[in-house]
PDB file of N, CA, C and O in Angstrom:
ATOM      1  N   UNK A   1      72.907 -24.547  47.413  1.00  0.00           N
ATOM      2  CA  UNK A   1      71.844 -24.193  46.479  1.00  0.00           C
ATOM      3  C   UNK A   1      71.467 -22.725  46.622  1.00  0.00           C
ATOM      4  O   UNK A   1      71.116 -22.025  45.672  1.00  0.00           O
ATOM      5  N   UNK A   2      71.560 -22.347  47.784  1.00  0.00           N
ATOM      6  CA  UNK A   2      70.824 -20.715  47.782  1.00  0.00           C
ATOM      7  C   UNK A   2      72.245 -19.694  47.733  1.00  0.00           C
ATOM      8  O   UNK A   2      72.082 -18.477  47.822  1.00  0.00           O
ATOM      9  N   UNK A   3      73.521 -20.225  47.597  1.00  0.00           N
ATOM     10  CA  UNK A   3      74.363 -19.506  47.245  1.00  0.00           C
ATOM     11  C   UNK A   3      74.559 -19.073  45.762  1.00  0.00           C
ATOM     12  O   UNK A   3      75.215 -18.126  45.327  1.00  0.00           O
ATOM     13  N   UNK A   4      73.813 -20.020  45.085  1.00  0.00           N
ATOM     14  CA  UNK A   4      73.544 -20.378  43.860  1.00  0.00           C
ATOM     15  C   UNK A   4      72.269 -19.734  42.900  1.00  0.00           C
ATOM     16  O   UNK A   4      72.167 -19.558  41.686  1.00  0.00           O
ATOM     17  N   UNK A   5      71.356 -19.474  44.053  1.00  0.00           N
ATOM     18  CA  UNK A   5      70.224 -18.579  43.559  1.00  0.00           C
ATOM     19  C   UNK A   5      71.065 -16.867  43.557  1.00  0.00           C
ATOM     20  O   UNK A   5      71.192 -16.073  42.624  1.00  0.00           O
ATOM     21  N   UNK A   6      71.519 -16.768  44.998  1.00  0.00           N
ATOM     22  CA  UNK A   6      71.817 -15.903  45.181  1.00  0.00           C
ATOM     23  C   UNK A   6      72.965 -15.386  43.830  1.00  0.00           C
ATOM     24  O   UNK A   6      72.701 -14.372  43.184  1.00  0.00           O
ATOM     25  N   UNK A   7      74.076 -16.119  43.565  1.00  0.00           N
ATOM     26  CA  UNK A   7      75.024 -15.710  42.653  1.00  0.00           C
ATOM     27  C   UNK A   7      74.267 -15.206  41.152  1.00  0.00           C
ATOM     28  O   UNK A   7      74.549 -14.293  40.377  1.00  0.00           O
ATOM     29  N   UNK A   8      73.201 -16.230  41.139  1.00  0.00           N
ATOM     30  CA  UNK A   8      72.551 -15.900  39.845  1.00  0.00           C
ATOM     31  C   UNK A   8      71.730 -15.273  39.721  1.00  0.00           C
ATOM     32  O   UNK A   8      71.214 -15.450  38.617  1.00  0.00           O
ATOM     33  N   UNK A   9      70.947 -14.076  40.675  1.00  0.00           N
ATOM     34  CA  UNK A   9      70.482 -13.212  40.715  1.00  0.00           C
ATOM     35  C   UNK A   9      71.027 -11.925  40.678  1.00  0.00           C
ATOM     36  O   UNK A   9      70.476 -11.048  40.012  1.00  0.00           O
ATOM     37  N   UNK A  10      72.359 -11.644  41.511  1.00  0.00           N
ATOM     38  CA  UNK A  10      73.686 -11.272  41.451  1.00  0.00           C
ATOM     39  C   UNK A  10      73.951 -10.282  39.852  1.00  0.00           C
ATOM     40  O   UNK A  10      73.944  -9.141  39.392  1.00  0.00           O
ATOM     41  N   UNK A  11      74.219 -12.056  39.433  1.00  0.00           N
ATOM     42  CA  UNK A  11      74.934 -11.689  37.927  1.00  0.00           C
ATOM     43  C   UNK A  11      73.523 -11.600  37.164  1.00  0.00           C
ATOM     44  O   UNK A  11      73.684 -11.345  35.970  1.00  0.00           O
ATOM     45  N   UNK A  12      72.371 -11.726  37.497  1.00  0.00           N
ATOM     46  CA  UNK A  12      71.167 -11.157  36.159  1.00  0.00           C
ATOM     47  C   UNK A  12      71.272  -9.502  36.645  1.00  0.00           C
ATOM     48  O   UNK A  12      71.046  -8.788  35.668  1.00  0.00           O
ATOM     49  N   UNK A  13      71.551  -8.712  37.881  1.00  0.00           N
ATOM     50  CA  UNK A  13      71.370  -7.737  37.992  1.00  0.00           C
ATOM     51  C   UNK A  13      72.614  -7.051  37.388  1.00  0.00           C
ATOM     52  O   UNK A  13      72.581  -5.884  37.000  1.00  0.00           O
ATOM     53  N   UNK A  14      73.634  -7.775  37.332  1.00  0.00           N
ATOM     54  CA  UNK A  14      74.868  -6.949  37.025  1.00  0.00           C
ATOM     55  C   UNK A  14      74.959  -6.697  35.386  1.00  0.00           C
ATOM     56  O   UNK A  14      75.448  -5.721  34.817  1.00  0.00           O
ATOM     57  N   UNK A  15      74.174  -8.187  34.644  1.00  0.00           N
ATOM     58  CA  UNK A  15      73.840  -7.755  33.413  1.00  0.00           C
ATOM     59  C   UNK A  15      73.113  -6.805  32.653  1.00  0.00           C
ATOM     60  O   UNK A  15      73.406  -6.439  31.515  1.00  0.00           O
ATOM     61  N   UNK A  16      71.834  -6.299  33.558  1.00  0.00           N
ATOM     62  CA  UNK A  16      70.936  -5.838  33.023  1.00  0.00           C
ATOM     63  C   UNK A  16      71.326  -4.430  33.697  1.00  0.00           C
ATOM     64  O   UNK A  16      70.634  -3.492  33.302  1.00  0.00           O
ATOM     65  N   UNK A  17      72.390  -4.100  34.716  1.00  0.00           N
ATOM     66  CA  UNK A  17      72.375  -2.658  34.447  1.00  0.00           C
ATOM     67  C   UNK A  17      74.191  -2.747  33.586  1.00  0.00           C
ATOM     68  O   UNK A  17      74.784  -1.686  33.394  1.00  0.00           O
ATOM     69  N   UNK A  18      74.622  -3.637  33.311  1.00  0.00           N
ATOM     70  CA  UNK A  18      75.543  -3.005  32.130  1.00  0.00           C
ATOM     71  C   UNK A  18      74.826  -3.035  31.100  1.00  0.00           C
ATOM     72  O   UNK A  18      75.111  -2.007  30.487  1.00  0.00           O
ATOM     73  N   UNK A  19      73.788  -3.804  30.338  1.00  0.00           N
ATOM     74  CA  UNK A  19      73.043  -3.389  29.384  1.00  0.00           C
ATOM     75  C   UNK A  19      72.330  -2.670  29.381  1.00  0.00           C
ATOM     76  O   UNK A  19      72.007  -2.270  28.262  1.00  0.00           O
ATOM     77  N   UNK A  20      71.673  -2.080  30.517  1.00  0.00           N
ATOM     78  CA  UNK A  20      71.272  -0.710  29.931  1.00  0.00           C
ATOM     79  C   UNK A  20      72.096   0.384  30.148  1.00  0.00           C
ATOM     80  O   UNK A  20      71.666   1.503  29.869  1.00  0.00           O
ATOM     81  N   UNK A  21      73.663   0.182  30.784  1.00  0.00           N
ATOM     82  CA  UNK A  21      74.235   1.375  30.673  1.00  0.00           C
ATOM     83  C   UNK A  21      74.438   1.618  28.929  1.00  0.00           C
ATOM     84  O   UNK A  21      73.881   2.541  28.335  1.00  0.00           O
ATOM     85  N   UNK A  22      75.350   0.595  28.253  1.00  0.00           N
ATOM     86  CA  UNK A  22      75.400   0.535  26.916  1.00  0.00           C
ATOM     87  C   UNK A  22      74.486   1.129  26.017  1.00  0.00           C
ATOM     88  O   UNK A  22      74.837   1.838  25.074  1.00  0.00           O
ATOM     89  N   UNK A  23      73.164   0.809  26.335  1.00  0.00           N
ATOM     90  CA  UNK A  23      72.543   1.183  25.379  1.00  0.00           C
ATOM     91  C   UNK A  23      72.078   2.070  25.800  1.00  0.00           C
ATOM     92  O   UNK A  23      70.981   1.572  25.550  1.00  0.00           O
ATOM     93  N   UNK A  24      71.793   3.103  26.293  1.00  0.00           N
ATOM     94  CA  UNK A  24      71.468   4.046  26.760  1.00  0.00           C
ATOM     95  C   UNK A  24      72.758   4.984  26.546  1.00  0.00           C
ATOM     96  O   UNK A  24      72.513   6.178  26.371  1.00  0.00           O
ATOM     97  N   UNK A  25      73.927   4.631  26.542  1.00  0.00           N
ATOM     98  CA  UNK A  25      74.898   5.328  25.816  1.00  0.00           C
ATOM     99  C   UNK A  25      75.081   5.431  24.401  1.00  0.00           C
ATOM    100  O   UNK A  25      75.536   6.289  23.645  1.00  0.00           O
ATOM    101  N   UNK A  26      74.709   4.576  24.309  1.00  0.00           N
ATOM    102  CA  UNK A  26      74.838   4.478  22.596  1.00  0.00           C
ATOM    103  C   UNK A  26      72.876   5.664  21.904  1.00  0.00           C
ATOM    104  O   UNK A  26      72.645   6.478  21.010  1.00  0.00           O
ATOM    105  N   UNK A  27      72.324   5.223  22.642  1.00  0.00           N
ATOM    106  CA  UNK A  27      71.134   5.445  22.230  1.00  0.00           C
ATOM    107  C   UNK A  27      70.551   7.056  23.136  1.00  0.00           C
ATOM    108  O   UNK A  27      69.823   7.849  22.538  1.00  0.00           O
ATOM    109  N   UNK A  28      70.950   7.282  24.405  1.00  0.00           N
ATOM    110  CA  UNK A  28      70.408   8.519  24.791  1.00  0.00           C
ATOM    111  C   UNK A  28      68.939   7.967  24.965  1.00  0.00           C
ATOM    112  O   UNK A  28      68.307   9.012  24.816  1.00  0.00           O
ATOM    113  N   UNK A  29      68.242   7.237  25.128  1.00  0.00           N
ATOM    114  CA  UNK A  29      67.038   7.174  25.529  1.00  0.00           C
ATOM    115  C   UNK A  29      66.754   5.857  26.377  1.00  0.00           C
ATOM    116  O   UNK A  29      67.040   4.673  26.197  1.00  0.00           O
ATOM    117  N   UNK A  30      66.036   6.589  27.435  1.00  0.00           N
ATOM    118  CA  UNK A  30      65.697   5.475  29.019  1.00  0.00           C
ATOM    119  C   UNK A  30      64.636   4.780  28.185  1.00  0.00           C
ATOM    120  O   UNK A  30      64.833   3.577  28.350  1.00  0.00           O
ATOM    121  N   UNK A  31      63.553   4.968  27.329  1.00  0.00           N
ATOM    122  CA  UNK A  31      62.685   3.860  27.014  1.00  0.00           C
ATOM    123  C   UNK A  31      63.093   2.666  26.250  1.00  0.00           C
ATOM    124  O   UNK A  31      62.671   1.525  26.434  1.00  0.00           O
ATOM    125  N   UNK A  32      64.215   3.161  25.114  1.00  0.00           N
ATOM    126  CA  UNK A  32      64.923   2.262  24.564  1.00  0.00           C
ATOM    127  C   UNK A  32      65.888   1.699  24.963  1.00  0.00           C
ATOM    128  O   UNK A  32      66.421   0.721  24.437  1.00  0.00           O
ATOM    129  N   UNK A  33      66.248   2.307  26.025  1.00  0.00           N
ATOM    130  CA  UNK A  33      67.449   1.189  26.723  1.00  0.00           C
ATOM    131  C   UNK A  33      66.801   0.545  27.554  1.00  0.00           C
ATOM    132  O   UNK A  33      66.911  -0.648  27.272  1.00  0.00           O
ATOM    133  N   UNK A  34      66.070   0.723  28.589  1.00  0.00           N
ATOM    134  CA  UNK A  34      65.172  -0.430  29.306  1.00  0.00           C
ATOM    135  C   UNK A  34      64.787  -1.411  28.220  1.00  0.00           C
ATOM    136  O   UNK A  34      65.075  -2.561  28.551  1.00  0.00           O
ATOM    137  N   UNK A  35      64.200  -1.309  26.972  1.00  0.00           N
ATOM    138  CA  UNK A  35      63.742  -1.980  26.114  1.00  0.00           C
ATOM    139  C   UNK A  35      64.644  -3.137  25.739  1.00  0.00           C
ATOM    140  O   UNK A  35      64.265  -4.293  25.555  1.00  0.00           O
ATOM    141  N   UNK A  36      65.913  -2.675  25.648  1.00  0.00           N
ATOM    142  CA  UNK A  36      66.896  -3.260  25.289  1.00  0.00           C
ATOM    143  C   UNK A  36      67.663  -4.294  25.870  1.00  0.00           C
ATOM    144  O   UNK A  36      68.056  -5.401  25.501  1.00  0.00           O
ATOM    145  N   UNK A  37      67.805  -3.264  27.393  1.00  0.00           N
ATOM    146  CA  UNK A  37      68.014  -4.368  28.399  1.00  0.00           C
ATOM    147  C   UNK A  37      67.246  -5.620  29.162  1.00  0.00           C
ATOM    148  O   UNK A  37      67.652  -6.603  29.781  1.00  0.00           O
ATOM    149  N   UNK A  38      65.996  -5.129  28.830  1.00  0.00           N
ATOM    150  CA  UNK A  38      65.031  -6.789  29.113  1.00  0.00           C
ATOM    151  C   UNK A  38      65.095  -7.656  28.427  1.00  0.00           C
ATOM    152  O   UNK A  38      65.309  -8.800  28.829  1.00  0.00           O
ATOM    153  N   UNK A  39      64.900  -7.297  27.039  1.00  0.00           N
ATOM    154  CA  UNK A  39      64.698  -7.997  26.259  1.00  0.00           C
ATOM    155  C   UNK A  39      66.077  -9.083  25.838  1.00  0.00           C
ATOM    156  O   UNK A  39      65.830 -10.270  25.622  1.00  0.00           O
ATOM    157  N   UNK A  40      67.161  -8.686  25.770  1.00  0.00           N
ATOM    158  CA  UNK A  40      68.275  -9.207  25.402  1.00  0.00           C
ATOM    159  C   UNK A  40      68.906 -10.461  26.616  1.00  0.00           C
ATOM    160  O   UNK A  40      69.309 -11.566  26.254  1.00  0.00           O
ATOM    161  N   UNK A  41      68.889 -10.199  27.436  1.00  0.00           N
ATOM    162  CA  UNK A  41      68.795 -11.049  28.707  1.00  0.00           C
ATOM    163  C   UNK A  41      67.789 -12.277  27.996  1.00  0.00           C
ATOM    164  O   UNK A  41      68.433 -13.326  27.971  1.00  0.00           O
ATOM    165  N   UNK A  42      66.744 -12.409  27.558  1.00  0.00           N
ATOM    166  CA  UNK A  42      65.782 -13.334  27.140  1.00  0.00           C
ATOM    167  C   UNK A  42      66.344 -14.251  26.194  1.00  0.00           C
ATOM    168  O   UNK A  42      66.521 -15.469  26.201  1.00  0.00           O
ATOM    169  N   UNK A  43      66.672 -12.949  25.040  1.00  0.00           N
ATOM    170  CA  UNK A  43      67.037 -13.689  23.723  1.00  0.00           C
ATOM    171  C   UNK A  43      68.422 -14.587  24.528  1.00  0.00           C
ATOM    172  O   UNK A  43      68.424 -15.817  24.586  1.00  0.00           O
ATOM    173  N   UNK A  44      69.385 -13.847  25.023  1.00  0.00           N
ATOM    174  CA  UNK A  44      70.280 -14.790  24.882  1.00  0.00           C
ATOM    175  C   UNK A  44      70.277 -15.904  25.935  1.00  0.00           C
ATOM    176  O   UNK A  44      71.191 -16.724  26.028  1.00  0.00           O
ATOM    177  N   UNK A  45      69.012 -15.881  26.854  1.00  0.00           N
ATOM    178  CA  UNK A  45      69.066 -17.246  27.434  1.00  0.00           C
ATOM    179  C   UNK A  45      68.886 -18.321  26.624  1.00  0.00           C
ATOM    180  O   UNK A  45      69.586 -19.332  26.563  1.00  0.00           O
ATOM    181  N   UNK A  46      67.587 -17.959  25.801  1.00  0.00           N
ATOM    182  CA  UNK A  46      67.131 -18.920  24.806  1.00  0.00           C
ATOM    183  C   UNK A  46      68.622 -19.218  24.060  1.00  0.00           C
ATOM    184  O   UNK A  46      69.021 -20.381  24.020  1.00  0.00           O
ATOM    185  N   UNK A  47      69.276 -18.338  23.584  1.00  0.00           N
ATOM    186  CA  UNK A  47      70.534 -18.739  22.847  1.00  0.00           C
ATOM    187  C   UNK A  47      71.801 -20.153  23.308  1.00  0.00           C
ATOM    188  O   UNK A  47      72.319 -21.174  22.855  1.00  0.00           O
ATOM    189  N   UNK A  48      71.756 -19.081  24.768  1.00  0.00           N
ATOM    190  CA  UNK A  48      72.542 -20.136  25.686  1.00  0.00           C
ATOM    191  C   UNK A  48      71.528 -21.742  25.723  1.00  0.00           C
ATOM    192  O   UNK A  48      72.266 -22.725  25.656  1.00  0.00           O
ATOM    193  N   UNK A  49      70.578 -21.957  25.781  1.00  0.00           N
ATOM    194  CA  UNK A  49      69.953 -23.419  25.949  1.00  0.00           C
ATOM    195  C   UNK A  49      70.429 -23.777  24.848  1.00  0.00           C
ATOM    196  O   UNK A  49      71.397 -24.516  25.032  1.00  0.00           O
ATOM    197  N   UNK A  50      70.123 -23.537  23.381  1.00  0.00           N
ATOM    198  CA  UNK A  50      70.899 -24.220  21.961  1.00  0.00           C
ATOM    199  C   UNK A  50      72.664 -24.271  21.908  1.00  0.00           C
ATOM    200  O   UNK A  50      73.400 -25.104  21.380  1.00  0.00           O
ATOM    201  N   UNK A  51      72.836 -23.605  22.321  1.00  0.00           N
ATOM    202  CA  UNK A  51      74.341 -23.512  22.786  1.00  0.00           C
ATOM    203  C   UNK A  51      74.909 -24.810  23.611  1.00  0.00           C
ATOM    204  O   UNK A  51      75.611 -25.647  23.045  1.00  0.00           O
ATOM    205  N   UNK A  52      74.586 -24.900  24.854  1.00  0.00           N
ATOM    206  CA  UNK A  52      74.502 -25.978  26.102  1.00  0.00           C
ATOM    207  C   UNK A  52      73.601 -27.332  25.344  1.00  0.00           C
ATOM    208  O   UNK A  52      73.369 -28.321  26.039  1.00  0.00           O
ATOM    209  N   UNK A  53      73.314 -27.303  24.459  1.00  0.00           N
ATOM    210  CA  UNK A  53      72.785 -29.009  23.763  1.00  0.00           C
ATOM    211  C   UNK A  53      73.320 -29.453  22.652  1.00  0.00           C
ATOM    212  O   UNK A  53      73.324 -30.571  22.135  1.00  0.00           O
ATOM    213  N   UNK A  54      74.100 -27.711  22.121  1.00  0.00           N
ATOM    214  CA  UNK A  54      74.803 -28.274  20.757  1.00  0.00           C
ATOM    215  C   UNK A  54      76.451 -28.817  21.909  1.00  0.00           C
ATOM    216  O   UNK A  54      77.290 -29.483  21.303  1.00  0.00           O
ATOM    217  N   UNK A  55      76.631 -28.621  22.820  1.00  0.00           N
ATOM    218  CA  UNK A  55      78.007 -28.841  23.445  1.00  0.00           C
ATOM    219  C   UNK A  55      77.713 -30.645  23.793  1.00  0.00           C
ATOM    220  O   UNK A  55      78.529 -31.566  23.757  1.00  0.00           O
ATOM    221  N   UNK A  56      76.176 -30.671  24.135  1.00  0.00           N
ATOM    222  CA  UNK A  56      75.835 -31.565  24.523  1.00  0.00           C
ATOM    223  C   UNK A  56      75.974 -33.028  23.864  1.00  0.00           C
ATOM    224  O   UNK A  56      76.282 -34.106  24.374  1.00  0.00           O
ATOM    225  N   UNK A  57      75.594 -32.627  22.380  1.00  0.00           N
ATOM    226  CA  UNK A  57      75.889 -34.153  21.578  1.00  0.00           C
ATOM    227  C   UNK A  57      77.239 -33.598  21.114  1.00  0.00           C
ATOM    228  O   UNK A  57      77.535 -34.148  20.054  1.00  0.00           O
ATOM    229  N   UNK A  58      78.147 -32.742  21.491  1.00  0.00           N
ATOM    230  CA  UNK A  58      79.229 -33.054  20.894  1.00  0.00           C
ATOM    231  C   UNK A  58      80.030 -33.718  21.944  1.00  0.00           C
ATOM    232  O   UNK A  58      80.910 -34.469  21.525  1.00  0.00           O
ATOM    233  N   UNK A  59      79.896 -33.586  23.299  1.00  0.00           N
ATOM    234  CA  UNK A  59      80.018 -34.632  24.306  1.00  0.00           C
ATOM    235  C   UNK A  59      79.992 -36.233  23.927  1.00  0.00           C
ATOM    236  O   UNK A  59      80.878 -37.086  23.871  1.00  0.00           O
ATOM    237  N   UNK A  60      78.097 -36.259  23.613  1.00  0.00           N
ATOM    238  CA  UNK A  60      77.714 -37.570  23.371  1.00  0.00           C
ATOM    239  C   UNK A  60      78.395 -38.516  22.273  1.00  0.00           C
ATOM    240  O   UNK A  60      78.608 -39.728  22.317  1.00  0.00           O
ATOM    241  N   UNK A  61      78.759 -37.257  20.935  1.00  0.00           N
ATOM    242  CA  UNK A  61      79.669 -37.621  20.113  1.00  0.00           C
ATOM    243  C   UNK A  61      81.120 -38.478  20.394  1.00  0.00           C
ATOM    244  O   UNK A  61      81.662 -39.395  19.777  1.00  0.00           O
ATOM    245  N   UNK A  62      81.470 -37.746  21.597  1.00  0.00           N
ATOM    246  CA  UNK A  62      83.060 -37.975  21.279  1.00  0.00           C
ATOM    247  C   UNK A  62      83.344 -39.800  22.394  1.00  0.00           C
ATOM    248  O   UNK A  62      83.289 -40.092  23.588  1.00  0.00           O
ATOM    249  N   UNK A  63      83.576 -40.400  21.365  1.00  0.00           N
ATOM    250  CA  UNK A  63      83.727 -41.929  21.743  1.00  0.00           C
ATOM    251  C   UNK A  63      85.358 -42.437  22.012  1.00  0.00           C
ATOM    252  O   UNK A  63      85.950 -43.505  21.852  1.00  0.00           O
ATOM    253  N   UNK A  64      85.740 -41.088  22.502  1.00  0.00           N
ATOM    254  CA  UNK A  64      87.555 -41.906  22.442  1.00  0.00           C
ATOM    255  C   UNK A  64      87.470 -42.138  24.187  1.00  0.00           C
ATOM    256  O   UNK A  64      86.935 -41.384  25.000  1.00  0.00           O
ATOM    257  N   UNK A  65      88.068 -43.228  24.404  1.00  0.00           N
ATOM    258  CA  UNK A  65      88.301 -43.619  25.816  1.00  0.00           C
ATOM    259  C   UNK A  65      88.548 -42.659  26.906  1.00  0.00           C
ATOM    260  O   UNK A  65      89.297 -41.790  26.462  1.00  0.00           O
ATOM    261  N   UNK A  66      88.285 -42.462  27.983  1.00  0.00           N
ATOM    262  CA  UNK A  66      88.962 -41.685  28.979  1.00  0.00           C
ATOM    263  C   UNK A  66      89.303 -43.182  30.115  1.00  0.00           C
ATOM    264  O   UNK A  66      89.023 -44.379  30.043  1.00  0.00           O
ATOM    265  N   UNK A  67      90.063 -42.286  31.148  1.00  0.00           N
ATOM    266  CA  UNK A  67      90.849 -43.517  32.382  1.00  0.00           C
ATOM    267  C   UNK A  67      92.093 -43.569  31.762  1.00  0.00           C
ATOM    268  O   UNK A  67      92.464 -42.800  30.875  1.00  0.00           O
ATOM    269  N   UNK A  68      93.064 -44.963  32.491  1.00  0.00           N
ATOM    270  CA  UNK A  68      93.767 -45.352  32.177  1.00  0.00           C
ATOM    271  C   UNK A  68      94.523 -45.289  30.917  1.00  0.00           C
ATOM    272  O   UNK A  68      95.686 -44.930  30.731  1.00  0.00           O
ATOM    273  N   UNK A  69      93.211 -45.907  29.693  1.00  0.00           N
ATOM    274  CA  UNK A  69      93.361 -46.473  28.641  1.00  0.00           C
ATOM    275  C   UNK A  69      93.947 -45.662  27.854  1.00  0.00           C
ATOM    276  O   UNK A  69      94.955 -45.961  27.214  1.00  0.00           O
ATOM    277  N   UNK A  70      93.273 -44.347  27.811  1.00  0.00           N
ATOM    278  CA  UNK A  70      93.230 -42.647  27.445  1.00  0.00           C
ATOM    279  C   UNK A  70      94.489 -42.880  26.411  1.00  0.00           C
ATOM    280  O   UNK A  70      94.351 -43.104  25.208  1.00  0.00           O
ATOM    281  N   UNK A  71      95.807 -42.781  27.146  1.00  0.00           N
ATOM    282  CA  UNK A  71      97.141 -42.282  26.565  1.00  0.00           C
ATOM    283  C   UNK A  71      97.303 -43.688  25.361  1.00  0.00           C
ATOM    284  O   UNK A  71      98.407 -43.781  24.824  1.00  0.00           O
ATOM    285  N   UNK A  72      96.283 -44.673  24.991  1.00  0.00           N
ATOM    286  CA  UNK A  72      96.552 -45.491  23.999  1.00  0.00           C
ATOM    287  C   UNK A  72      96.215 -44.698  22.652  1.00  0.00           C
ATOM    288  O   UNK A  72      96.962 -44.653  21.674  1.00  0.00           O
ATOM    289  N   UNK A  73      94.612 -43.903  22.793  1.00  0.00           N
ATOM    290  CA  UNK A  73      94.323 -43.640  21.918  1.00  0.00           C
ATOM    291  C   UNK A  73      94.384 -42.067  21.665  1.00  0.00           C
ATOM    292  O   UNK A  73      93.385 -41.403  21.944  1.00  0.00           O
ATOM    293  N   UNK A  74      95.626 -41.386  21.098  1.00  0.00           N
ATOM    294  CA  UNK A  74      95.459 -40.477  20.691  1.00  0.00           C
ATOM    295  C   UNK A  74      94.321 -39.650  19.953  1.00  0.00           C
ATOM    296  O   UNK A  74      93.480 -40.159  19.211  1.00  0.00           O
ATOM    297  N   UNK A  75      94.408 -38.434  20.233  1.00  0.00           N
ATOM    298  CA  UNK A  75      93.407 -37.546  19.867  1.00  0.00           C
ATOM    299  C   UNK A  75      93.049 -37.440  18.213  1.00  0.00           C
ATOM    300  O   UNK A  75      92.172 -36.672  17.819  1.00  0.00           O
TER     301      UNK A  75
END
């Protein structure tokens, strides 16, 4: 578990300084790239949760056998 905090603290830091390298390249300004880089980290968590539930009923969706049986019913 705390390898797990740790990895994912890791990769929020590695995101948020490639996003503000980007935009701060693109843009030339530290207020708007900090701006940029907080904020976007947010949006796309929220993104990723609708993402991870639309995968979710397509999971719940899919009713073809797994095990054994599997190789009866083609895809």
């Amino acid at each position: 578990m705390q390898r797990d905090i740790i990895k994912t603290l890791t990769y929020l830091c590695l995101h948020l300084t490639v996003g503000f390298t980007v935009a701060y390249v693109m843009t030339g300004s530290l207020a708007l790239a900090g701006g940029i880089a907080l904020v976007e980290p947010c949006i796309n968590a929220v993104a990723f949760w609708f993402h991870e539930r639309a995968w979710k009923r397509l999971d719940a969706a899919d009713t073809r056998p797994s095990g054994p049986l599997a190789a009866l019913y083609p895809a």
